[in-house]
C-alpha positions in Angstrom: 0.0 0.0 0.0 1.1 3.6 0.1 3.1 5.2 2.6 2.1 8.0 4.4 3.7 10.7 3.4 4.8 9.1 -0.4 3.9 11.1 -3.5 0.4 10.4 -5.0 -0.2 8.1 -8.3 -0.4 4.6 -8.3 2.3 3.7 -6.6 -0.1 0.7 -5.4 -3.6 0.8 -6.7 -4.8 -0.8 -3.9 -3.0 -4.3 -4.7 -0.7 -6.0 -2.0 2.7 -6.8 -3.8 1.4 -5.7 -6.7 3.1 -2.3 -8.5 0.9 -0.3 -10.9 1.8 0.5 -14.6 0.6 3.0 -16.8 0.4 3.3 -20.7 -0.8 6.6 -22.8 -2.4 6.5 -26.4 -4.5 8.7 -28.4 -7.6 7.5 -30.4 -9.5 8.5 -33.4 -12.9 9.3 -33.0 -13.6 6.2 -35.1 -11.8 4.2 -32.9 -13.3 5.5 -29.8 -16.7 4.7 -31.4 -16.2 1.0 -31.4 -14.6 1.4 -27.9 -17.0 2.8 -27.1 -19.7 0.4 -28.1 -17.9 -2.4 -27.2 -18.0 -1.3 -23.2 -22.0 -0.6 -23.9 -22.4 -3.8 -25.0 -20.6 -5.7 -22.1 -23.1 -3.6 -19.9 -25.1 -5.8 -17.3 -28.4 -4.1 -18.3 -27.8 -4.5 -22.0 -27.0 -7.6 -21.9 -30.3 -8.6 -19.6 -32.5 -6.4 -21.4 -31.3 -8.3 -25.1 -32.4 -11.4 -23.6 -35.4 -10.7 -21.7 -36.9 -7.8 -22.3 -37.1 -4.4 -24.5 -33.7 -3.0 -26.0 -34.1 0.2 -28.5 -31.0 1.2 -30.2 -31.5 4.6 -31.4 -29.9 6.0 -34.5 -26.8 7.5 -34.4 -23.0 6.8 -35.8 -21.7 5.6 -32.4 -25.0 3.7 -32.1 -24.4 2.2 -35.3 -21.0 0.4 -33.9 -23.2 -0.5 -30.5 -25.5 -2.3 -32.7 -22.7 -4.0 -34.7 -21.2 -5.0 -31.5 -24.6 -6.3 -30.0 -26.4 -7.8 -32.6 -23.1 -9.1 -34.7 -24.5 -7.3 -38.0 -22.8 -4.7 -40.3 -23.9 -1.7 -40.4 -24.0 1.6 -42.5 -22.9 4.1 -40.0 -23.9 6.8 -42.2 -27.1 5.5 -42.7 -27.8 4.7 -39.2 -27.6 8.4 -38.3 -30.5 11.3 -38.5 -28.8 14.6 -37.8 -24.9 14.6 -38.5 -22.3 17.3 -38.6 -20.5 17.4 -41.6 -18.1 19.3 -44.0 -18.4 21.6 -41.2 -22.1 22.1 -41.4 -25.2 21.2 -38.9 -27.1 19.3 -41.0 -29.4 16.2 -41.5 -29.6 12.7 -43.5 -31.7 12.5 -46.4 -35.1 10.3 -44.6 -35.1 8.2 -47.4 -31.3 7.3 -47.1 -31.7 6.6 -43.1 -31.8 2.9 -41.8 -34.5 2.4 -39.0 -33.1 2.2 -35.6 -33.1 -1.2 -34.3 -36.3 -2.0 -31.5 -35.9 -5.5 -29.9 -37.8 -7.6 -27.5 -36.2 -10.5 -26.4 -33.4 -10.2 -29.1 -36.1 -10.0 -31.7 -36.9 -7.1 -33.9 -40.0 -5.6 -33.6 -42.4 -3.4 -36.2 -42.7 -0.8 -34.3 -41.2 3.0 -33.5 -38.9 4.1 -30.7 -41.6 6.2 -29.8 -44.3 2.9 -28.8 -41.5 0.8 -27.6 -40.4 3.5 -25.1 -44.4 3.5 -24.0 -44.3 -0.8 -23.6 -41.1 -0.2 -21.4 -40.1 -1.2 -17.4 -37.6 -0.3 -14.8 -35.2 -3.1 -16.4 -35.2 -2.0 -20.2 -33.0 -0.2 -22.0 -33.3 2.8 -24.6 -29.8 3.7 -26.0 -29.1 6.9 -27.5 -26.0 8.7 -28.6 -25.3 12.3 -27.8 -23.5 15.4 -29.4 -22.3 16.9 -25.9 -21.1 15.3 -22.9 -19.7 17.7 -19.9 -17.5 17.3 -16.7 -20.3 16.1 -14.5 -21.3 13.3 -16.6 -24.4 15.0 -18.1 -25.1 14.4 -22.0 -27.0 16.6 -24.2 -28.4 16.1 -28.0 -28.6 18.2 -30.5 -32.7 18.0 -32.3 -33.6 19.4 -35.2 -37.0 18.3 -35.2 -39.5 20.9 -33.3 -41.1 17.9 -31.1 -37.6 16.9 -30.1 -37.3 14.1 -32.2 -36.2 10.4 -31.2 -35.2 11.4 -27.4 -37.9 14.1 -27.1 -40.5 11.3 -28.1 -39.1 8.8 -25.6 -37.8 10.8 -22.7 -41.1 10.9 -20.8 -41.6 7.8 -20.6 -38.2 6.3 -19.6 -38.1 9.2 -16.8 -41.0 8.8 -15.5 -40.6 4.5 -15.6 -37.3 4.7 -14.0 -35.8 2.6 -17.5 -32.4 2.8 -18.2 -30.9 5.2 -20.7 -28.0 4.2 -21.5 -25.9 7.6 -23.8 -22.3 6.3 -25.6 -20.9 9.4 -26.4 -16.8 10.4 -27.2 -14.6 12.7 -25.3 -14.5 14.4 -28.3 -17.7 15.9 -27.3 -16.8 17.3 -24.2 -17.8 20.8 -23.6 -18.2 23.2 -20.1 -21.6 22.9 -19.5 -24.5 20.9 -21.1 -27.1 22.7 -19.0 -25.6 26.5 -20.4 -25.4 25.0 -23.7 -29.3 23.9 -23.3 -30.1 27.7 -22.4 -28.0 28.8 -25.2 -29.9 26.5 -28.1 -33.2 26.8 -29.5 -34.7 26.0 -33.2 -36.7 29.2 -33.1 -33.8 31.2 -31.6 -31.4 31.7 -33.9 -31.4 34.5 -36.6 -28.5 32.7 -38.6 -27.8 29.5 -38.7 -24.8 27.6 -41.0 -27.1 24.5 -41.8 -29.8 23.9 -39.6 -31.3 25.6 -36.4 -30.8 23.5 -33.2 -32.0 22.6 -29.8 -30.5 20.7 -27.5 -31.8 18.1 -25.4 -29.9 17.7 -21.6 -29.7 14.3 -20.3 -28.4 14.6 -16.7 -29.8 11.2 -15.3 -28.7 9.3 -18.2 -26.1 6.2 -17.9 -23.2 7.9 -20.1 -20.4 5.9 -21.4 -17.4 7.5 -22.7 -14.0 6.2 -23.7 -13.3 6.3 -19.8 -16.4 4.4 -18.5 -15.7 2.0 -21.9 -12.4 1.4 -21.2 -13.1 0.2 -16.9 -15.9 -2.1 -17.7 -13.8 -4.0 -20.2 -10.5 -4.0 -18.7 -10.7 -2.5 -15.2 -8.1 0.5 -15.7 -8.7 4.0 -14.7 -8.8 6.2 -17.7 -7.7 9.8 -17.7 -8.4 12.5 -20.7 -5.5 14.3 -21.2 -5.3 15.6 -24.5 -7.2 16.2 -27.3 -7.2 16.8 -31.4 -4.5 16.3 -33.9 -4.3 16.6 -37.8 -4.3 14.2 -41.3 -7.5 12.3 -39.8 -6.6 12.6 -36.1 -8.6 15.2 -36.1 -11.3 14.9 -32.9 -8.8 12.1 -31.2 -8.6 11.9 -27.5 -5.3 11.4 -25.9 -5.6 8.9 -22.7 -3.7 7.8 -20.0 -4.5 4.0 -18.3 -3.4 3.3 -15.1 -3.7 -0.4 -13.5 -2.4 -3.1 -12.2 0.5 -4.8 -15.0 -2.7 -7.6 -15.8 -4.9 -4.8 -16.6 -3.4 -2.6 -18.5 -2.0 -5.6 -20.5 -5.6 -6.2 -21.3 -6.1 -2.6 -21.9 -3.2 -2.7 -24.6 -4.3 -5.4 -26.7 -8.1 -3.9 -26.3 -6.5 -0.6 -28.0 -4.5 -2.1 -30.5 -7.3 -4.2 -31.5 -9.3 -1.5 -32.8 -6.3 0.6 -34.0 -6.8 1.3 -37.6 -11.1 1.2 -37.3 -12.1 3.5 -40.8 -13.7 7.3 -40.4 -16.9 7.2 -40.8 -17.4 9.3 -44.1 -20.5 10.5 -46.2 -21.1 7.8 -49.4 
C-alpha cells in the first residue's frame, strides 16, 4: 500500500505486492466509437435487457458500432444516423437514405417506433441513445432538429417517468463546459442565422453515459484519464488517454486498444 507521506499516483492501486503500470495512447474518434460500443455492450443491463426484455438502439454513428457490437450485424454508420455534422455544417440525413433504428424484445426485432416501444417499457429495459455533448459532471446533451424533439424528445417521458435505463455512448470528443448553459443557449426558433440547420438541445443529466473512460473500466478495469485532445491528417477529434492499473490490466487494456487501432472514419457515401 502507500506510505504516508509518499507522492500520490499509483504507486499501489490498492493491490498488496502488486506495482501499478501506466500506458498513454491517443484514439480517433472512429476508434473511440467501437470502444466505445464495445463497453456498452458488455453492460449488465444491455446484456439482460437483449435477452429478456425491450432494447431500442437509437440512431446514431456511435449507435451504429453499438448495434454492430450487440447484434453481430454490419452496419452503415452513415445511414444509421439522422442529424450529423458534416463538411463543417449542422445538418441532417436525407429520410429516405436513413436505416431504421433497431427495436428488440427478447433479441427479436419488432415493427414498431422508438416512440411505442419507449411507452411498452419497465424499470429493467434499456433505450440507448447517442449524444452530441457530454460535460465534466457526466451529463449528455443532444442536438434535435426536429421541433417535437425528435427520437429522445418522443421517448424521454416515458423512460423518466418509468425509471428505465438510458444508456448515452458518447466520445470525449464531445466534451464541452456545461451541457445545462449549452441547453439555455440553443433553441430552433432562436437563432437569426444559422450555417445548416437551427438546433436545440436536449440535456440528459440522469442518463447512464459511457465515454472512452467508463468503456475502457468495464472492459478491462483500468482507470482512464483525458488528457489531451485533437490532432491533424484524420486525427482530427482524437482523445489522448492515460490507463493506469495493475501490469494484468493494463495488458488487457493494450491489446483492447491495438485491436481497434486502424477502425475507418466514418465518411459521407
Amino acid at each position: 500500500m502507500v506510505q504516508a507521506g509518499s507522492a500520490p499516483g499509483i504507486a499501489a492501486m490498492g493491490i498488496e505486492g502488486e506495482r501499478g503500470v501506466s500506458a498513454i495512447f491517443a484514439l480517433t474518434s472512429s476508434e473511440s466509437k467501437r470502444l466505445i460500443a464495445k463497453g456498452v455492450a458488455a453492460l449488465p443491463e444491455v446484456q439482460r435487457a437483449y435477452r429478456q426484455g425491450w432494447l431500442v438502439i437509437g440512431r446514431g454513428t456511435t449507435n451504429a458500432y453499438v448495434a454492430e457490437e450487440i447484434l453481430g450485424v454490419k452496419v452503415p454508420k452513415y445511414n444509421y444516423a439522422a442529424g450529423i455534422i458534416c463538411d463543417g455544417m449542422l445538418t441532417v440525413t436525407k429520410r429516405e437514405e436513413r436505416l431504421l433504428p433497431y427495436v428488440l424484445y427478447k433479441g427479436q426485432p419488432m415493427d414498431m417506433t422508438t416512440d411505442d416501444a419507449a411507452k411498452q417499457f419497465g424499470a429493467d429495459d434499456v433505450f440507448i441513445k447517442g449524444a452530441n455533448a457530454v460535460d465534466p459532471e457526466g451529463n449528455a446533451g443532444v442536438l434535435v432538429a426536429d421541433d417535437k424533439g425528435g427520437t429522445i424528445g418522443g421517448a424521454l417521458g416515458c423512460l423518466a417517468a418509468r425509471g428505465s435505463y438510458l444508456i448515452v455512448p458518447v466520445g470525449l470528443e464531445k466534451l464541452i463546459p456545461s451541457v445545462p448553459e449549452a441547453a439555455r443557449r440553443c433553441g430552433i426558433k432562436r437563432f437569426k442565422y444559422a450555417l445548416g440547420e437551427p438546433l436545440g438541445l436536449v440535456p440528459l443529466v440522469a442518463a447512464k453515459v459511457i465515454t472512452e473512460v467508463q468503456a475502457l473500466a468495464i472492459l478491462t478495469g483500468v482507470k482512464a484519464t483525458h488528457v489531451a485532445s485533437g490532432g491533424i491528417n484524420g486525427s482530427e477529434g482524437a482523445v489522448t488517454l492515460v490507463i493506469e492499473g495493475t501490469d494484468e490490466q493494463v495488458q488487457r487494456a493494450w491489446e483492447l486498444v491495438r485491436s481497434i487501432k486502424g477502425e475507418p472514419p466514418v465518411v459521407r457515401p
